[in-house]
Structures are given as C-alpha cells and as structure tokens.
C-alpha positions in Angstrom: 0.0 0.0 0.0 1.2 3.3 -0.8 0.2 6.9 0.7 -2.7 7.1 -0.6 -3.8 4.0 0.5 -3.4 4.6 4.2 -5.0 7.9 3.8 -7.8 6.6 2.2 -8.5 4.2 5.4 -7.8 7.6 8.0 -10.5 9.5 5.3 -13.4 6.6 6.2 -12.7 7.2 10.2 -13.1 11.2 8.8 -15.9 10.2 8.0 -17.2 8.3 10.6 -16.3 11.1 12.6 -18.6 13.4 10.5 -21.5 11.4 10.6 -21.7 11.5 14.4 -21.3 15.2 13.9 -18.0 15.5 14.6 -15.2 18.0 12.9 -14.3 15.0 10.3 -10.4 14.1 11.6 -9.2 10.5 10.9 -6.3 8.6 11.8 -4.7 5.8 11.4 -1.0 4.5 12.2 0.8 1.9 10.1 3.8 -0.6 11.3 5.5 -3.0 8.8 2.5 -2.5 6.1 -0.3 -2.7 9.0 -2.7 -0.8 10.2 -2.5 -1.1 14.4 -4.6 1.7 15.4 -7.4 3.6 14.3 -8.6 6.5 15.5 -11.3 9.7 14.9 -12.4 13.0 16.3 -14.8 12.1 19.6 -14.9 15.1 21.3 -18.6 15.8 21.6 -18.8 11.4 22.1 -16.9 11.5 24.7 -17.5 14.9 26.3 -13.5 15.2 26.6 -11.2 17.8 25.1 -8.4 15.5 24.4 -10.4 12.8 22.5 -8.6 13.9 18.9 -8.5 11.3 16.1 -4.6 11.2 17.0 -4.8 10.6 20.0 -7.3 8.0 19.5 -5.0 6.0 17.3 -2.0 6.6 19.4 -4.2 4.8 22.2 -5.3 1.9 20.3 -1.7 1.8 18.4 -0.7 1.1 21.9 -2.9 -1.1 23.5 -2.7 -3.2 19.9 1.6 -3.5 20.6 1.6 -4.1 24.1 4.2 -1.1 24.4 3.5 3.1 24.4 6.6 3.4 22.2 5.5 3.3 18.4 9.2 3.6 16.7 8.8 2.4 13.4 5.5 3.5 12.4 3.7 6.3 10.3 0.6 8.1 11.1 -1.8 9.5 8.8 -4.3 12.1 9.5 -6.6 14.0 7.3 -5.3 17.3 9.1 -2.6 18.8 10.5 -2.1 18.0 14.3 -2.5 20.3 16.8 -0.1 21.3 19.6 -1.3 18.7 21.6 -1.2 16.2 19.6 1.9 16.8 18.1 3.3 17.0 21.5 1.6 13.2 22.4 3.4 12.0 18.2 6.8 12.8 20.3 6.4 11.0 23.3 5.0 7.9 21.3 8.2 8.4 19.7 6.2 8.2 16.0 8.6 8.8 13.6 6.6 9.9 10.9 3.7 11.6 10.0 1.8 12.7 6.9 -1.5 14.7 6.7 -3.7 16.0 4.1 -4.5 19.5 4.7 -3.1 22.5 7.2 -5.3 23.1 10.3 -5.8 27.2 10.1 -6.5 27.5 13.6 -4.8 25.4 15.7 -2.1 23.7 13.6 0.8 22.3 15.6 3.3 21.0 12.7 3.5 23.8 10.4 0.8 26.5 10.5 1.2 28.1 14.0 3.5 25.8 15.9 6.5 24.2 14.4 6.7 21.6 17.2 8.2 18.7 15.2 11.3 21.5 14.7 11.6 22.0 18.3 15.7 21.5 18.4 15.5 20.5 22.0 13.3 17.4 21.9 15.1 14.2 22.2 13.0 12.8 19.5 12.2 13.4 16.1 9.2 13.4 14.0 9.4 13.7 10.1 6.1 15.3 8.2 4.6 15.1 4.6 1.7 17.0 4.0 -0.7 17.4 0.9 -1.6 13.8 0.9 -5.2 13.8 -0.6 -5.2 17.5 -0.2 -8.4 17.8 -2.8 -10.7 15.0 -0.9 -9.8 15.9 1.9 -10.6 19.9 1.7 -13.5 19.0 0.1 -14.7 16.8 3.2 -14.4 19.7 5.6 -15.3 22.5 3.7 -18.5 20.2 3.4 -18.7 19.6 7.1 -18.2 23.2 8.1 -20.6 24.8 5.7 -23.4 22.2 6.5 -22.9 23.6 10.2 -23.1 27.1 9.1 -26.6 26.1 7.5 -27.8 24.6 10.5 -27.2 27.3 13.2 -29.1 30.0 11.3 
C-alpha cells in the first residue's frame, strides 16, 4: 500500500467522525505494512477535550503493541495535528507523519507551531503533508458549511 492508500483508510474514520457530527479528523498509524490503530475525532462522544483522532489512534496503536513506544510506524491524518497532539506523536516516539490538509486554527506542525522543529526534543518526527489535499478539503469545507446552514 502506498500513501494514498493509508490515507484513504484515516479518510473513512473522517468520515465516521462526520457522521456522528464530529469536525471530520481521521487517523490511522501503520507498522510494517499494517494498520494497528485507528482513531477519529470524539470530542462531543466522549465529552472530553483530548479525545482527537490522533490521540485516538496513538491509544489503540498502543494497547494493539503491548508497548506506548511506536518507533517504526507512520501516522496518517486528514489534518494537521495540533499542539497537543503533536506533542503526544513525540512522546510515542512516532517517527513519521503525513496529513492531508493544514489546520488554520490550531495547527501544531507547520501552521502556528512548528513543534516537530523544536531543536531541543530528544525525539524526532518527520512530516509530509498534501496527501489527498483535494478529498480531503472538500470533506471539511463540506462539514463546516453544512454547520453554518444549520445554526441560522
């Protein structure tokens, strides 16, 4: 499987996601050619700040291994991680990550916060971006304007 590929399985958790009405963010994270954790937005689901699609993979990632170290494996996301989850890609020691689109409010790896860059960690984390850009843009520009339609 190539990029695309693995984005295309994070895009169906994006979607997931938006069908229970949340902001459409999938996840998954891939070792050796296979998928071990899945994740996608469930912040209104589980009433909880920190329930991001990343952090949901990184969980289940984790709990699939036995181990919270993920060396060796890629994470793809339909957007940009934020601070905090960029900060939680270090500590899982994820090596790589590639997303689809920039997040234009709260963008950790390249749009406000260059936290991957950060010459003092210990640990580093490589980025591709533009991954399904078009599908993916599409999906929240969908999701956002269908909300706009709803609270007027």
């Amino acid at each position: 499987m190539n990029h695309e590929d693995f984005m295309a399985e994070a895009i169906a958790e994006a979607r997931l996601a938006s069908g229970a009405g949340e902001v459409p963010v999938g996840a998954v994270i891939v070792r050796n050619g296979e998928i071990i954790g899945r994740g996608r937005n469930r912040k209104e689901e589980k009433k909880s700040p920190v329930s991001h699609a990343e952090i949901e993979a990184i969980e289940a990632a984790c709990a699939y291994i036995g181990d919270w170290r993920l060396t060796e494996s890629v994470m793809y996301v339909t957007a940009e991680p934020c601070v905090m989850c960029s900060g939680a890609i270090i500590h899982a020691r994820i090596p790589r990550v590639v997303f689809g689109v920039k997040e234009p409010k709260f963008g950790g790896v390249v749009t406000h916060a260059c936290i991957f860059d950060t010459p003092s960690f210990n640990h580093r984390t490589e980025w591709l971006s533009g991954v399904c850009r078009e599908e993916i843009a599409a999906m929240m520009k969908d999701f956002f304007s269908g909300l706009r339609k709803t609270a007027y």
